[in-house]
Biopython code that builds the backbone (N, CA, C, O; Angstrom):
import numpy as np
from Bio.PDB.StructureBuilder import StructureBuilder

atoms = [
    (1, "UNK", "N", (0.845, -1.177, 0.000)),
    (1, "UNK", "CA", (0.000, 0.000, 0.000)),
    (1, "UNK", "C", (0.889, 1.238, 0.000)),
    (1, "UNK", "O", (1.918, 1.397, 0.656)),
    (2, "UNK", "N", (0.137, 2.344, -1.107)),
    (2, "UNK", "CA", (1.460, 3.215, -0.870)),
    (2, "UNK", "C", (0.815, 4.330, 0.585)),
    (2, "UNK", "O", (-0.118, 4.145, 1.366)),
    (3, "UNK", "N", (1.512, 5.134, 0.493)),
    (3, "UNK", "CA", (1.648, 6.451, 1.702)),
    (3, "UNK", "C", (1.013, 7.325, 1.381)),
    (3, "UNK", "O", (1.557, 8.422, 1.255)),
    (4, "UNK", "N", (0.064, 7.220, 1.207)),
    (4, "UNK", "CA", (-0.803, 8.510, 0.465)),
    (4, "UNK", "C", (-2.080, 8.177, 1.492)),
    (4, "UNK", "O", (-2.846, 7.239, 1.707)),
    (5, "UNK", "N", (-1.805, 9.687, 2.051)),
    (5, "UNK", "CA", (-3.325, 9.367, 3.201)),
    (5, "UNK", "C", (-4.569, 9.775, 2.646)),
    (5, "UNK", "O", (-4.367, 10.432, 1.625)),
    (6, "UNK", "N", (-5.695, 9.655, 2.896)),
    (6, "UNK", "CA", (-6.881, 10.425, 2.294)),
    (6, "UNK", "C", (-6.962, 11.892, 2.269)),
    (6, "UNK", "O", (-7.870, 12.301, 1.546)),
    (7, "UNK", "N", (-6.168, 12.925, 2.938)),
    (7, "UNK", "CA", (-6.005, 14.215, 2.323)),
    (7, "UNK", "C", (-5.015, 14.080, 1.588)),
    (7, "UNK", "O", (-5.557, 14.596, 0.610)),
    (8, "UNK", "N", (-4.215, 13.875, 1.294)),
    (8, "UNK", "CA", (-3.285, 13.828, 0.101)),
    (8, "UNK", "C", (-3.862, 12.935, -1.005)),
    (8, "UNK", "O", (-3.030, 12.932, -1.912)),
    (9, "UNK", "N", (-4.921, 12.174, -1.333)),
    (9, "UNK", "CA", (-5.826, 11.701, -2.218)),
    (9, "UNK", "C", (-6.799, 12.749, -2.641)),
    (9, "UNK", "O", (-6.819, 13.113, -3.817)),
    (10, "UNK", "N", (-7.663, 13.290, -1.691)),
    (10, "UNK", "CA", (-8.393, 14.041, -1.549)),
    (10, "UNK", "C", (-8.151, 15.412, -2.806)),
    (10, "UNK", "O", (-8.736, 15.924, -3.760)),
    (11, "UNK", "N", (-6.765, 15.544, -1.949)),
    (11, "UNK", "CA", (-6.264, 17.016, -2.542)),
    (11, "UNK", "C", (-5.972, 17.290, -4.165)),
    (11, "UNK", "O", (-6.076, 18.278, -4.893)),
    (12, "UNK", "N", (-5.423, 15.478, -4.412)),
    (12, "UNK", "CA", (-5.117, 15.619, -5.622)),
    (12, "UNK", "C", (-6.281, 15.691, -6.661)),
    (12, "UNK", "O", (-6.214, 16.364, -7.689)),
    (13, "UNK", "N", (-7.554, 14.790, -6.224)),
    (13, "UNK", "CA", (-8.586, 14.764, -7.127)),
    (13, "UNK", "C", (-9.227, 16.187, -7.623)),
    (13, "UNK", "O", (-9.576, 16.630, -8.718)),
    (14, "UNK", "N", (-9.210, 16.716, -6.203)),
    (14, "UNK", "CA", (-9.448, 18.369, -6.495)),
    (14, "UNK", "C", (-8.600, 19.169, -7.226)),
    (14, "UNK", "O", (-8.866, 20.081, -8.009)),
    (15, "UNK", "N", (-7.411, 18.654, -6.827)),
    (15, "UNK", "CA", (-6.084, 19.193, -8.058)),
    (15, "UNK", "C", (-6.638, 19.101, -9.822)),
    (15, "UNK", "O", (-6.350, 19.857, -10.750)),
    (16, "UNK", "N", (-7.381, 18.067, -9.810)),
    (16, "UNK", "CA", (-6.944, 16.898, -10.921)),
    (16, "UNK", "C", (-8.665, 17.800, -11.683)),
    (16, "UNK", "O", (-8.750, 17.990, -12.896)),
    (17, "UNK", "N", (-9.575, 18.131, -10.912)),
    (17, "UNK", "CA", (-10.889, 18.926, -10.874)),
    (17, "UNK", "C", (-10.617, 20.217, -11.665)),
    (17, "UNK", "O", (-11.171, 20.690, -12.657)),
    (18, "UNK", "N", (-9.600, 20.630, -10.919)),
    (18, "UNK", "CA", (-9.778, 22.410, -10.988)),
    (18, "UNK", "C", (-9.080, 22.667, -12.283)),
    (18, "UNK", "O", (-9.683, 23.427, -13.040)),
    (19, "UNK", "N", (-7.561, 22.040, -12.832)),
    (19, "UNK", "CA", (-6.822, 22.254, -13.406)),
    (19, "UNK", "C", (-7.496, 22.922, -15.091)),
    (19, "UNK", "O", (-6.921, 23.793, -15.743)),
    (20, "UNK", "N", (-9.334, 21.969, -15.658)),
    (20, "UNK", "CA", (-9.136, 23.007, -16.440)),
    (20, "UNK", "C", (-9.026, 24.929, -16.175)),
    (20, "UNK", "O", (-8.319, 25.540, -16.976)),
    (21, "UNK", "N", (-9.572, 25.539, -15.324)),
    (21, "UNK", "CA", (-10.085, 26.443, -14.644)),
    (21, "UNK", "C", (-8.542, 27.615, -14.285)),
    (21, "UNK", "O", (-8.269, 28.788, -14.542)),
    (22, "UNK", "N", (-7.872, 26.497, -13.590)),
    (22, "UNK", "CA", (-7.023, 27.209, -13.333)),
    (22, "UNK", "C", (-6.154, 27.829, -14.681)),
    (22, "UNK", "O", (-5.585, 28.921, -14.677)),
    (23, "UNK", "N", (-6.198, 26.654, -16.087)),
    (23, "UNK", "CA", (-5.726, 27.301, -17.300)),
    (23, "UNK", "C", (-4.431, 26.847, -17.322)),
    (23, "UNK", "O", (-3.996, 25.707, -17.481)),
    (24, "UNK", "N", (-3.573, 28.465, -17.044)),
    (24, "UNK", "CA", (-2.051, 28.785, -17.371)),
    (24, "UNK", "C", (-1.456, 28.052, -16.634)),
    (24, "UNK", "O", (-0.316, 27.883, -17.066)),
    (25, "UNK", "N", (-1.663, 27.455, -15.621)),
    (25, "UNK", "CA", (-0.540, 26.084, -15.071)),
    (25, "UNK", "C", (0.114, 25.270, -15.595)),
    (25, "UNK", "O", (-0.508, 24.302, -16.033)),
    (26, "UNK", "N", (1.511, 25.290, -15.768)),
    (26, "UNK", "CA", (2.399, 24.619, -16.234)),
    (26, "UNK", "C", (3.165, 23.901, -15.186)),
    (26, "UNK", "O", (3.143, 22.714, -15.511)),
    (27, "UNK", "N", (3.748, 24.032, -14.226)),
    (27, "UNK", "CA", (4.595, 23.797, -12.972)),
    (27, "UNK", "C", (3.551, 22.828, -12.320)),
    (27, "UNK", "O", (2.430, 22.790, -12.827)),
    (28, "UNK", "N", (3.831, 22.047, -11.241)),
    (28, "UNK", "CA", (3.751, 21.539, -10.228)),
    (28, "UNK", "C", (2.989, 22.621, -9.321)),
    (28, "UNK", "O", (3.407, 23.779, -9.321)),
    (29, "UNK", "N", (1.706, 22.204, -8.428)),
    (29, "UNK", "CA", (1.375, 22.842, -7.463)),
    (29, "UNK", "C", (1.893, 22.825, -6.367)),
    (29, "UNK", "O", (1.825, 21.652, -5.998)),
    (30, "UNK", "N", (2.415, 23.465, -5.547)),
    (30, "UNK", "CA", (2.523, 23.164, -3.847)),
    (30, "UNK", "C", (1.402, 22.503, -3.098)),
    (30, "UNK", "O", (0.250, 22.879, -2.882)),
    (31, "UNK", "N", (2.251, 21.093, -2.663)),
    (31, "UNK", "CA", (1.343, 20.255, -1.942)),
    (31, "UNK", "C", (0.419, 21.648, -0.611)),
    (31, "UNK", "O", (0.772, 22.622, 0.054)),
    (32, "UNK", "N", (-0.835, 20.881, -0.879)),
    (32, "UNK", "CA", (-1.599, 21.833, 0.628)),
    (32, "UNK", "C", (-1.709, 23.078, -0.274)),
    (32, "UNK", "O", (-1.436, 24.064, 0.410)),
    (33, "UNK", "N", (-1.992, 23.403, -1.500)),
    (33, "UNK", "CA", (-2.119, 24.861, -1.606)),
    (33, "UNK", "C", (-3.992, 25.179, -1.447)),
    (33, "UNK", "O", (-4.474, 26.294, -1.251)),
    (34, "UNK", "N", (-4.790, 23.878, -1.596)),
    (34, "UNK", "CA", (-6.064, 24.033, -1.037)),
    (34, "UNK", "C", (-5.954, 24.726, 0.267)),
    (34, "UNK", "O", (-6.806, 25.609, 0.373)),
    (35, "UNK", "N", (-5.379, 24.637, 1.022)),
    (35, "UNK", "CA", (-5.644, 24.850, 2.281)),
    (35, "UNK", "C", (-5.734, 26.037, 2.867)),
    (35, "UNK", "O", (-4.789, 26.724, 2.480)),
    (36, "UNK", "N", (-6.416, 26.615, 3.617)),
    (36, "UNK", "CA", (-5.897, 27.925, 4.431)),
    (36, "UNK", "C", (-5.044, 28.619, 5.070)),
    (36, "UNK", "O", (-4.714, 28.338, 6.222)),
    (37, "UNK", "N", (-4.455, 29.865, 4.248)),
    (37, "UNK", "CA", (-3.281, 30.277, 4.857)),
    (37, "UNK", "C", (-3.070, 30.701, 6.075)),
    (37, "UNK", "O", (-3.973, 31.500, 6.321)),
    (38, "UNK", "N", (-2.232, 30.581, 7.148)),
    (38, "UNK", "CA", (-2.490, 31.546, 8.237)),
    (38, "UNK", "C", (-2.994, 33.151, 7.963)),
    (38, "UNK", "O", (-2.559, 33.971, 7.153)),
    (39, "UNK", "N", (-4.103, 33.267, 8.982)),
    (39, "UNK", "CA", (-4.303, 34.683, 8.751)),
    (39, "UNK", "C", (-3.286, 35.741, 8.937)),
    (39, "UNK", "O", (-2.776, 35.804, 10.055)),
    (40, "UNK", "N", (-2.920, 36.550, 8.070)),
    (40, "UNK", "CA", (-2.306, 37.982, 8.332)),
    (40, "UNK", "C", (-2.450, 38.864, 9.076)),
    (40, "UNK", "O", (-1.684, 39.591, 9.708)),
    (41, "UNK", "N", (-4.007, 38.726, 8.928)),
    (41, "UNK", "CA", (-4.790, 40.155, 9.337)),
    (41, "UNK", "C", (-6.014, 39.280, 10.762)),
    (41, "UNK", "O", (-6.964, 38.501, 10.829)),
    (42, "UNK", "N", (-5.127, 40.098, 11.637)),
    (42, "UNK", "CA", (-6.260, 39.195, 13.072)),
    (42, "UNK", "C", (-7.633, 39.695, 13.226)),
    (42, "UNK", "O", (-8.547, 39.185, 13.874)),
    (43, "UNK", "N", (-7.634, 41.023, 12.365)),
    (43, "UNK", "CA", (-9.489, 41.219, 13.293)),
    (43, "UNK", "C", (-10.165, 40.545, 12.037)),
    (43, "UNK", "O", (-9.708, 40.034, 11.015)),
    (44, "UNK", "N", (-11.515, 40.763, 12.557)),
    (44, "UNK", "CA", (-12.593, 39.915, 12.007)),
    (44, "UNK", "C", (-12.931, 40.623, 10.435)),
    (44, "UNK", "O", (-13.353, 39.921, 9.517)),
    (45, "UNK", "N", (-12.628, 42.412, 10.247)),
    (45, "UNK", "CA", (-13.474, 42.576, 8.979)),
    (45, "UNK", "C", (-12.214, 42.376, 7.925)),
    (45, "UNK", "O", (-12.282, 42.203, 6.709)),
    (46, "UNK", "N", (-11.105, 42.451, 8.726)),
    (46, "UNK", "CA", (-9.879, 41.583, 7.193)),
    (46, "UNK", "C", (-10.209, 41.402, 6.683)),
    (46, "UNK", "O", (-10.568, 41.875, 5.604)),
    (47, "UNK", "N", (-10.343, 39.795, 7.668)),
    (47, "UNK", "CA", (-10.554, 38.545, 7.281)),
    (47, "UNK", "C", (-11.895, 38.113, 6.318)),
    (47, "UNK", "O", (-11.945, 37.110, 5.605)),
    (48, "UNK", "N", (-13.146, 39.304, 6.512)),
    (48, "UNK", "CA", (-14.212, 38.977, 5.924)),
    (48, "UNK", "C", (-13.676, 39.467, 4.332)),
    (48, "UNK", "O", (-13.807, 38.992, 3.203)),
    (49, "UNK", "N", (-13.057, 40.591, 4.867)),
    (49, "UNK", "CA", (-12.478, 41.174, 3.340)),
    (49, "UNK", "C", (-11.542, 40.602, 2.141)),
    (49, "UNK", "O", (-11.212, 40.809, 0.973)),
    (50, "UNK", "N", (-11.364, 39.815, 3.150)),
    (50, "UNK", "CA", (-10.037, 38.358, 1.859)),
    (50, "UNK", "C", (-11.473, 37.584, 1.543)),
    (50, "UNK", "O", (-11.884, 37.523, 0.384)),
    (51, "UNK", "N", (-12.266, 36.948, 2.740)),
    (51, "UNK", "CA", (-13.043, 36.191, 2.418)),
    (51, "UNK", "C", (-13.571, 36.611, 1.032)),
    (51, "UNK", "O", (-13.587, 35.697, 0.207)),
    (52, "UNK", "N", (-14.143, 38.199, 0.484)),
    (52, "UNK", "CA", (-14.824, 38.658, -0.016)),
    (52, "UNK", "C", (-14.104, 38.292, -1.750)),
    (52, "UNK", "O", (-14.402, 38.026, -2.915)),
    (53, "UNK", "N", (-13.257, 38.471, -1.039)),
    (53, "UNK", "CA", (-11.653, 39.385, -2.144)),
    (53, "UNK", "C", (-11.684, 37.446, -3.136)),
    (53, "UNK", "O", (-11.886, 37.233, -4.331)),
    (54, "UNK", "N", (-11.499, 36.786, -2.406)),
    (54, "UNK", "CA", (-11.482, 34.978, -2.589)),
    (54, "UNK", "C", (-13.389, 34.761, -3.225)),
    (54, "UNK", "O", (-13.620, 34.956, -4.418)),
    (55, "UNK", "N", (-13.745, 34.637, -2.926)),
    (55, "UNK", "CA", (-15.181, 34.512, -2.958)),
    (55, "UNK", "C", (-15.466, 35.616, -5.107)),
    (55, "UNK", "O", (-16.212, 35.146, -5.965)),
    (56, "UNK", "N", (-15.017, 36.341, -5.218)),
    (56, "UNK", "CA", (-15.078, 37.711, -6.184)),
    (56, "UNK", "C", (-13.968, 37.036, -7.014)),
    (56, "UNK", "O", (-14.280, 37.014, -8.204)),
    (57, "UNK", "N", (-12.853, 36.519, -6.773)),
    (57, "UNK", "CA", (-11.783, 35.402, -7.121)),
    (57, "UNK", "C", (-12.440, 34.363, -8.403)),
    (57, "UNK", "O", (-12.275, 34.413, -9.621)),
    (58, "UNK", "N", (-13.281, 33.380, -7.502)),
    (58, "UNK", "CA", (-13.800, 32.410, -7.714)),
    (58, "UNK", "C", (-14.629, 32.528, -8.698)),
    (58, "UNK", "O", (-14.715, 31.784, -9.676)),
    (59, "UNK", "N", (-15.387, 33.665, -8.405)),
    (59, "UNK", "CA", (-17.165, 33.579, -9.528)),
    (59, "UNK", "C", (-16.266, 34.269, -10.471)),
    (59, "UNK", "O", (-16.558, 33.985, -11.632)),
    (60, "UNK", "N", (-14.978, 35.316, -10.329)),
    (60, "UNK", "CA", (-14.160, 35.475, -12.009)),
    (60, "UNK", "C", (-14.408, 33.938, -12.582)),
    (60, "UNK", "O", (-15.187, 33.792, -13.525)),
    (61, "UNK", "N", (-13.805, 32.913, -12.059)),
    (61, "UNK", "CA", (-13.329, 31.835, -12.623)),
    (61, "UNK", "C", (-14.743, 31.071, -13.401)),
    (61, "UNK", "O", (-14.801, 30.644, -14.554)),
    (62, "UNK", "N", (-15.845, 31.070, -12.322)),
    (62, "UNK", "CA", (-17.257, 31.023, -13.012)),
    (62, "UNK", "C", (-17.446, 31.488, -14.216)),
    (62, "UNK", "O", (-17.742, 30.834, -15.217)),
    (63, "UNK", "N", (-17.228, 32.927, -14.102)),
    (63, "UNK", "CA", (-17.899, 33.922, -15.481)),
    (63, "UNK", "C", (-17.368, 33.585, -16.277)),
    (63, "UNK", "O", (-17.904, 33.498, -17.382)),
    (64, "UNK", "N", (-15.783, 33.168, -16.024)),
    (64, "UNK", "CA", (-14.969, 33.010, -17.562)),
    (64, "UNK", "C", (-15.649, 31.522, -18.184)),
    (64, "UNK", "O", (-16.091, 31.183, -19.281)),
    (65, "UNK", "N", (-15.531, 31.068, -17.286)),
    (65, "UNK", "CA", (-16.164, 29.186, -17.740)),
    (65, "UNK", "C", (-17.507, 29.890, -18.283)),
    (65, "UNK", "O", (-17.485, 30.119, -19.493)),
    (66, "UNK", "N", (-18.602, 30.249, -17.636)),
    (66, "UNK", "CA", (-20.209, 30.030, -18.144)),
    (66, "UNK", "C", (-20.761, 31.060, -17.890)),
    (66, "UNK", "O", (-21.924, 31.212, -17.515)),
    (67, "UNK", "N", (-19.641, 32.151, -18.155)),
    (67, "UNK", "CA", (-20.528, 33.638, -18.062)),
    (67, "UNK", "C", (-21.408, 33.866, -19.629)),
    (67, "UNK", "O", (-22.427, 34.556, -19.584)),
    (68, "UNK", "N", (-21.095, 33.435, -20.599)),
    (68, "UNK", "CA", (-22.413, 33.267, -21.689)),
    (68, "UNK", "C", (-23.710, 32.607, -21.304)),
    (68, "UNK", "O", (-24.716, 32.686, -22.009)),
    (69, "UNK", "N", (-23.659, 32.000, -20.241)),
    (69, "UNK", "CA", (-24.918, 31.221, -19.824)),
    (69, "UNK", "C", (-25.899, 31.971, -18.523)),
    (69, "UNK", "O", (-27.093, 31.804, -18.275)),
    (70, "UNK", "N", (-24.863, 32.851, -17.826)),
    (70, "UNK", "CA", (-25.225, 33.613, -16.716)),
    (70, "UNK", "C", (-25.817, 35.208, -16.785)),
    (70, "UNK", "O", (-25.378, 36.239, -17.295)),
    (71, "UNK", "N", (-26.899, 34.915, -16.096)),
    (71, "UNK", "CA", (-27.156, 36.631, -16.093)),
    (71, "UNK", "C", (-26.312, 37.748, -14.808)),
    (71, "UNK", "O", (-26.207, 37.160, -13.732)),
    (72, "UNK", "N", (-25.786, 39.077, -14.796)),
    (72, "UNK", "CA", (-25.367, 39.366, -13.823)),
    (72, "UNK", "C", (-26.572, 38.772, -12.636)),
    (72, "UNK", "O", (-25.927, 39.073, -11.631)),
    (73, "UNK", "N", (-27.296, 38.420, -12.324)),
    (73, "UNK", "CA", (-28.040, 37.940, -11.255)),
    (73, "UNK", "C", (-27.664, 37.025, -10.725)),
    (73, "UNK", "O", (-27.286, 36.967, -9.555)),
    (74, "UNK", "N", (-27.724, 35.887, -11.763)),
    (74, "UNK", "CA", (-27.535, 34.769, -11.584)),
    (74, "UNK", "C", (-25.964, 34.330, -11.145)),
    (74, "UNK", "O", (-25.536, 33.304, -10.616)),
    (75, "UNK", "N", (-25.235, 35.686, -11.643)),
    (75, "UNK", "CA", (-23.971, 35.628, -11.170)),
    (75, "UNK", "C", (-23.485, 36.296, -9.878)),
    (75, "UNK", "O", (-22.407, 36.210, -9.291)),
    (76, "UNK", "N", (-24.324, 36.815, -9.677)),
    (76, "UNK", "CA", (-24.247, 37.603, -7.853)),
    (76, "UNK", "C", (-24.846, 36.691, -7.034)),
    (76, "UNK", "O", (-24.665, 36.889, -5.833)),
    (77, "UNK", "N", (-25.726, 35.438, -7.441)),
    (77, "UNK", "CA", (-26.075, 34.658, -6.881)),
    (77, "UNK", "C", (-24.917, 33.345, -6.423)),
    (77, "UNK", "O", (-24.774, 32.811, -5.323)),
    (78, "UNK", "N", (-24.463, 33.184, -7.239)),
    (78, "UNK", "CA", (-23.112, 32.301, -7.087)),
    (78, "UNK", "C", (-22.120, 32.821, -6.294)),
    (78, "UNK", "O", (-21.582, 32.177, -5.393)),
    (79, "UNK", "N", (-21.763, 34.324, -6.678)),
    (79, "UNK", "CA", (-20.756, 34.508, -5.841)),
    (79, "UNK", "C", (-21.236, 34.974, -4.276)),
    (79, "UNK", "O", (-20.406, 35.192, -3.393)),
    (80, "UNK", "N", (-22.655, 35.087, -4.075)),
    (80, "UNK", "CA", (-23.258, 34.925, -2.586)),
    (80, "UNK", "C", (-23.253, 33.431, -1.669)),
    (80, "UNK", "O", (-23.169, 33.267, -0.452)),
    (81, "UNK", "N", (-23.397, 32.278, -2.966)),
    (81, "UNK", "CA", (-23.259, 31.148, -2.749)),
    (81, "UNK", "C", (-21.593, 30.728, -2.256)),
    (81, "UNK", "O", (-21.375, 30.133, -1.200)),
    (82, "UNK", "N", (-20.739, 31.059, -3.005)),
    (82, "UNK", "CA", (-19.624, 30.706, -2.770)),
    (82, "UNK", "C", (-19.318, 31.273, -1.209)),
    (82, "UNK", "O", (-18.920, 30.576, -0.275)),
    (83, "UNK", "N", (-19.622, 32.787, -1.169)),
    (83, "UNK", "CA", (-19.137, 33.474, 0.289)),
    (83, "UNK", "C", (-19.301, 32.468, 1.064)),
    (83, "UNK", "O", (-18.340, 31.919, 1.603)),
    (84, "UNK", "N", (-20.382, 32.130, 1.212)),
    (84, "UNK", "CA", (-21.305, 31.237, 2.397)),
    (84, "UNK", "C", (-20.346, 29.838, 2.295)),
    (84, "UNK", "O", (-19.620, 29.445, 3.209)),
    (85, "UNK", "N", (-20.401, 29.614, 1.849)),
    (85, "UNK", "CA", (-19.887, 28.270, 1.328)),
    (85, "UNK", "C", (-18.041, 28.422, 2.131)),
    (85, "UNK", "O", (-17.640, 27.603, 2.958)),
    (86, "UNK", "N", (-17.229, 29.562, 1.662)),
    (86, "UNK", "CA", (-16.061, 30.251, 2.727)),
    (86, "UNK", "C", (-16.091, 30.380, 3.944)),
    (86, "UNK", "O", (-15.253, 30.103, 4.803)),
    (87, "UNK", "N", (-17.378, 30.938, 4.021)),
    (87, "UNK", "CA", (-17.837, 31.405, 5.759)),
    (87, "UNK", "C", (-17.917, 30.030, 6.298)),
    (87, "UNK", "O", (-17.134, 29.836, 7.228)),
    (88, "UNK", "N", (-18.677, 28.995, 5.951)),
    (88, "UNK", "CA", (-18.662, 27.564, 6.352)),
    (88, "UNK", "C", (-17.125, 27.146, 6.366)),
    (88, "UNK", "O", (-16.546, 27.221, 7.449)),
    (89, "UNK", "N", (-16.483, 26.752, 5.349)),
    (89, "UNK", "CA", (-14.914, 26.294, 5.617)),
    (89, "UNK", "C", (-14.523, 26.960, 6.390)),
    (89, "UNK", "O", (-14.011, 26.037, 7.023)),
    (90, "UNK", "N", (-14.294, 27.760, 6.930)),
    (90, "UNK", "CA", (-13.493, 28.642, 7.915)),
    (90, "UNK", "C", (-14.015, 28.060, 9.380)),
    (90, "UNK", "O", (-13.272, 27.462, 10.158)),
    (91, "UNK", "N", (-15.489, 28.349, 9.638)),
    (91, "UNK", "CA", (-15.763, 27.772, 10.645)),
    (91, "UNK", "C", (-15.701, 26.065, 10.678)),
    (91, "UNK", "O", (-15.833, 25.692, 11.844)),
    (92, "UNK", "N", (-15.566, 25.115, 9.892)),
    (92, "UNK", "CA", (-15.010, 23.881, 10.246)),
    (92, "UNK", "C", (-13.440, 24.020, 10.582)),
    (92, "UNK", "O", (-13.011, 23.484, 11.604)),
    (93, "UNK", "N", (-12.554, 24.760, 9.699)),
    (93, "UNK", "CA", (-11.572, 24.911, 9.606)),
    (93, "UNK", "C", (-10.389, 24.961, 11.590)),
    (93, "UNK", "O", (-9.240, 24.740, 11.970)),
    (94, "UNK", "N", (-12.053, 25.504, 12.310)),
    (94, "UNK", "CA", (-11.572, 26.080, 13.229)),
    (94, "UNK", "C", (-11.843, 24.826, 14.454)),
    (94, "UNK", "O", (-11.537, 24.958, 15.639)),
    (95, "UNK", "N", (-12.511, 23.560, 13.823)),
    (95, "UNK", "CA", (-12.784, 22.736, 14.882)),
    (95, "UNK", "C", (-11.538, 21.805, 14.489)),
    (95, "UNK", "O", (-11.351, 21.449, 13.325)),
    (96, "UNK", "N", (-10.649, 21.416, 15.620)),
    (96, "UNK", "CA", (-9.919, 20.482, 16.001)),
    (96, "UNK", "C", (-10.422, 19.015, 15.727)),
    (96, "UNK", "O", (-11.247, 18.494, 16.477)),
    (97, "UNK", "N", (-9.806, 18.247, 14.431)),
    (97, "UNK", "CA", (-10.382, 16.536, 14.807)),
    (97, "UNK", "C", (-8.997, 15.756, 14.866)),
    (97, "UNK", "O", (-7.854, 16.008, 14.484)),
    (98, "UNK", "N", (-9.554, 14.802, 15.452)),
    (98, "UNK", "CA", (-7.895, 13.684, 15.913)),
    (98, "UNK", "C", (-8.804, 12.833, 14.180)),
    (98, "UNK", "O", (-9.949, 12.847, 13.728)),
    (99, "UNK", "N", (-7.686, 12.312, 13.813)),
    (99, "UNK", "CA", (-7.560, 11.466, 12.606)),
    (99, "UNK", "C", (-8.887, 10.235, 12.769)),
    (99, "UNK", "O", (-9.300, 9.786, 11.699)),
    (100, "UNK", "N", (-9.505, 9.732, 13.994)),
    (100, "UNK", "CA", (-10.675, 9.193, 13.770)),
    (100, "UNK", "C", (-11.698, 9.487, 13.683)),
    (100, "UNK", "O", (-12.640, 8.696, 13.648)),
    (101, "UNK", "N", (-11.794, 10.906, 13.617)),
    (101, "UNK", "CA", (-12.236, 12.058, 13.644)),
    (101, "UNK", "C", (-13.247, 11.650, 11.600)),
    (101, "UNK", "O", (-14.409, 11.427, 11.259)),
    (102, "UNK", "N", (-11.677, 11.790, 10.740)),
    (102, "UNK", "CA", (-12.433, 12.250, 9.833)),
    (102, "UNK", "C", (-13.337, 11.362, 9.015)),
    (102, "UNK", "O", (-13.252, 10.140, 9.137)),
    (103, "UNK", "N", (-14.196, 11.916, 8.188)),
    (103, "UNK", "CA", (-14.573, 10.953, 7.633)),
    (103, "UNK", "C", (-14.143, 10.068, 6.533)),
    (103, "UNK", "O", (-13.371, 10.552, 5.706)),
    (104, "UNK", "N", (-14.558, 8.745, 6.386)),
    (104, "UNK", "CA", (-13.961, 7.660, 5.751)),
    (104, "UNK", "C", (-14.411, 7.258, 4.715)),
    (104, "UNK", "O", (-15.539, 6.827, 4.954)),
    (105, "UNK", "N", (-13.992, 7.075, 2.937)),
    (105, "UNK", "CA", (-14.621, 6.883, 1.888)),
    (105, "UNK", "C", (-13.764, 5.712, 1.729)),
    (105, "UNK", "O", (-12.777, 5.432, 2.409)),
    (106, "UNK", "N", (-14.347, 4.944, 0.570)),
    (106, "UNK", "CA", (-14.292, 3.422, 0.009)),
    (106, "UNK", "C", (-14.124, 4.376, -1.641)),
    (106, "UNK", "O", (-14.926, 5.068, -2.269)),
    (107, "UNK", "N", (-12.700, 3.985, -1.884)),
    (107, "UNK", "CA", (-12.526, 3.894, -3.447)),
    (107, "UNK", "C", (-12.851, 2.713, -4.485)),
    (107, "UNK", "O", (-11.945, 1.906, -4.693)),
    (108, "UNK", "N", (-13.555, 2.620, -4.869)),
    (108, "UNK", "CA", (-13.419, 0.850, -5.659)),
    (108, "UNK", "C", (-13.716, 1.228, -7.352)),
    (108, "UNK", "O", (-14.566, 2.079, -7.615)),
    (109, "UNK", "N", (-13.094, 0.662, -8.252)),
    (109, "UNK", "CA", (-12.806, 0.439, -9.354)),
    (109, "UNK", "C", (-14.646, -0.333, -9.804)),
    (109, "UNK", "O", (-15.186, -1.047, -8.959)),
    (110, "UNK", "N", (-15.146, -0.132, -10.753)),
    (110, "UNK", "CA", (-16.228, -1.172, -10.779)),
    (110, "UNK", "C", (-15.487, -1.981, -12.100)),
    (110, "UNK", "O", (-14.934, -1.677, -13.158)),
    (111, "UNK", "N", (-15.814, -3.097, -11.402)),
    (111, "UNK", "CA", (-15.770, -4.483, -11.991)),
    (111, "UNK", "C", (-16.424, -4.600, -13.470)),
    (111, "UNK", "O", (-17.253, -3.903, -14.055)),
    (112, "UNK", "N", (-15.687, -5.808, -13.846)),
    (112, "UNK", "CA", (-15.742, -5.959, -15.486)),
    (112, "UNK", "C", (-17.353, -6.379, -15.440)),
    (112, "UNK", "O", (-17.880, -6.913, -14.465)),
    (113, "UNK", "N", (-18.162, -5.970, -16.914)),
    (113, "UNK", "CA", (-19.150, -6.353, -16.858)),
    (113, "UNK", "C", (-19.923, -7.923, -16.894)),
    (113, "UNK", "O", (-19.242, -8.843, -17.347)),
    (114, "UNK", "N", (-20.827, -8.120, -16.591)),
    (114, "UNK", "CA", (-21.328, -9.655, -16.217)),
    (114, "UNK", "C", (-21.544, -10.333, -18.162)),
    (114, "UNK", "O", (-22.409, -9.888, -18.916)),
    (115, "UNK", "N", (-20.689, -11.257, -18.491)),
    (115, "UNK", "CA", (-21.087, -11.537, -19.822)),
    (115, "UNK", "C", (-22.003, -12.643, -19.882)),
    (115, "UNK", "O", (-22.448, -13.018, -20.966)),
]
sb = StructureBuilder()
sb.init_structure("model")
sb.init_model(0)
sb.init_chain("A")
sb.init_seg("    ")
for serial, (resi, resn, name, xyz) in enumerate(atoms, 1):
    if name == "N":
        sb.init_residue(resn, " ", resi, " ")
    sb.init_atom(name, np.array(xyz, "f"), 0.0, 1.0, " ", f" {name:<3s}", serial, name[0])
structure = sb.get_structure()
């Protein structure tokens, strides 16, 4: 079995997800670049303000993919969706789990078909 724990599986599939989106990537990502940076900025409206800044980030990446399909509405709607969606990671981000903690998925290949 190799050494690859389920966040380092995890991370890559999302790697493996995003890459059309991200585009201009040529290089290697930094392992953990999903992750949250330490905060810079300690008070609370910074932090809402990166949140914002990340969140305004993201729905760019939307518009460019399926902004022919989106109305500005429908696109202030997403990037309200995404905030929330930040505001949630952050607050899990902030609960402590010991490794039995997380949750546990089953990878399986499906099997050749029945002839």
């Amino acid at each position: 079995m190799s050494g690859v724990s389920r966040r380092e599986f995890a991370g890559s599939a999302l790697t493996a997800a995003l890459v059309p989106l991200l585009g201009g990537v040529t290089g290697p990502l930094p392992a953990g670049w999903w992750e949250a940076l330490p905060s810079a900025l300690p008070d609370a409206t910074a932090a809402g303000r990166s949140l914002d800044a990340l969140a305004e980030a993201l729905a760019g990446a939307v518009r460019v993919q399926y902004g022919s399909r989106l109305s500005a509405e429908d696109l202030a709607t997403v990037t309200r969706q995404i905030r929330s969606a930040l505001e949630r990671a952050e607050q899990l981000r902030k609960v402590e789990l010991a490794n039995g903690d997380e949750p546990d998925f089953v990878f399986g290949a499906p099997g050749a078909p029945a002839a």
